[in-house]
Each structure stands twice: as C-alpha cells, then as structure tokens.
N, C-alpha and C positions, 0 to 999 in steps of 0.2 A: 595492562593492555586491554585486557576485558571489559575491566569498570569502564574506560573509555570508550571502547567498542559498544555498547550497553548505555550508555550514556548518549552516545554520537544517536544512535538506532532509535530512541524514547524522544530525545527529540528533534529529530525527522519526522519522524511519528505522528510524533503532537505538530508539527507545521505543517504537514501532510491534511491530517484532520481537519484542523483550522481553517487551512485551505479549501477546503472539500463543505463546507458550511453553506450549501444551498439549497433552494425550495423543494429541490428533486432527489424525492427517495436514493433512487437509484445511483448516481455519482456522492452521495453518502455512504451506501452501502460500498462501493466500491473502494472508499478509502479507508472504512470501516475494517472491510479484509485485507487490504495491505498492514495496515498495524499488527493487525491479528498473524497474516504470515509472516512478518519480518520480527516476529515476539518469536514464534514458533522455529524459524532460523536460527535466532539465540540460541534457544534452549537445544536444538537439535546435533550444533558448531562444535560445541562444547571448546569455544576458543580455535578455533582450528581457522586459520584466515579464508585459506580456498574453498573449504566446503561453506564456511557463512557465504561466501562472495557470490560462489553460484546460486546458494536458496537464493540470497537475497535480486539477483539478475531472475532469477525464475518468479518471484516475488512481483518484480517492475514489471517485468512480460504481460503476468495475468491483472496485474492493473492496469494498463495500461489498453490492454483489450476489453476489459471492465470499462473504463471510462468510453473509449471509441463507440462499445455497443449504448449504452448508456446517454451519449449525447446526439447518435442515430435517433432515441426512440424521445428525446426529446424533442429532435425537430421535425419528426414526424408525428407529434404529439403539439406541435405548435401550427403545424401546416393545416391540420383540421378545422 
C-alpha cells in the first residue's frame, strides 16, 4: 500500500510540476513547494492513511494560497 501510496504522490508531483511550467517565477516556486511538502508528508505518515491525508489537505491549502497570491501579483504585474 505504501509503494502505491509513494508511487500515486511522485506522480501528482511530477504532473503538478509539469503543470506549473510558466514564465512566472513565482507559480513555479509554488509548485516547487507542494512537491517538496507532499515528499515531506511521506516521510512524516510513515504509512499511516489519516495523518498523510491531513499533511497532504494542509499541503493543497498552502498551495493553493500560493498560487491565488502568485497570480494576484501577476496581474498586477501585467496592469502596469
């Protein structure tokens, strides 16, 4: 279940990234740290379903707010 779980997570990960492949530093860096936290979820789970579940909901939260602030400062970055 792990290998899969670990498996599932690496790539999301990598689709995530891929995804995330634009001119603008910042909604890079953003998905930059979601990898980074939902690696760190892994390692922290240690298999455990509920507690990956939550890192990884806490995970999506601060990206998600990442990207929000991130595409603010683009279009205020494109208004000038």
């Amino acid at each position: 279940m792990k290998k899969i779980t670990l498996g599932f997570i690496v790539a999301l990960s990598s689709l995530v990234l891929s995804g995330c492949q634009s001119s603008n530093q910042e909604v890079n860096r953003c998905g930059q740290e979601l990898f980074q936290c939902q690696q760190n979820c892994d390692m922290k789970s240690a298999g455990e379903g509920l507690v990956q579940s939550v890192c990884e909901i806490k995970c999506t939260e601060r990206h998600n707010q990442c990207k929000k602030q991130a595409e603010t400062l683009i279009q205020a970055e494109q208004a000038q």
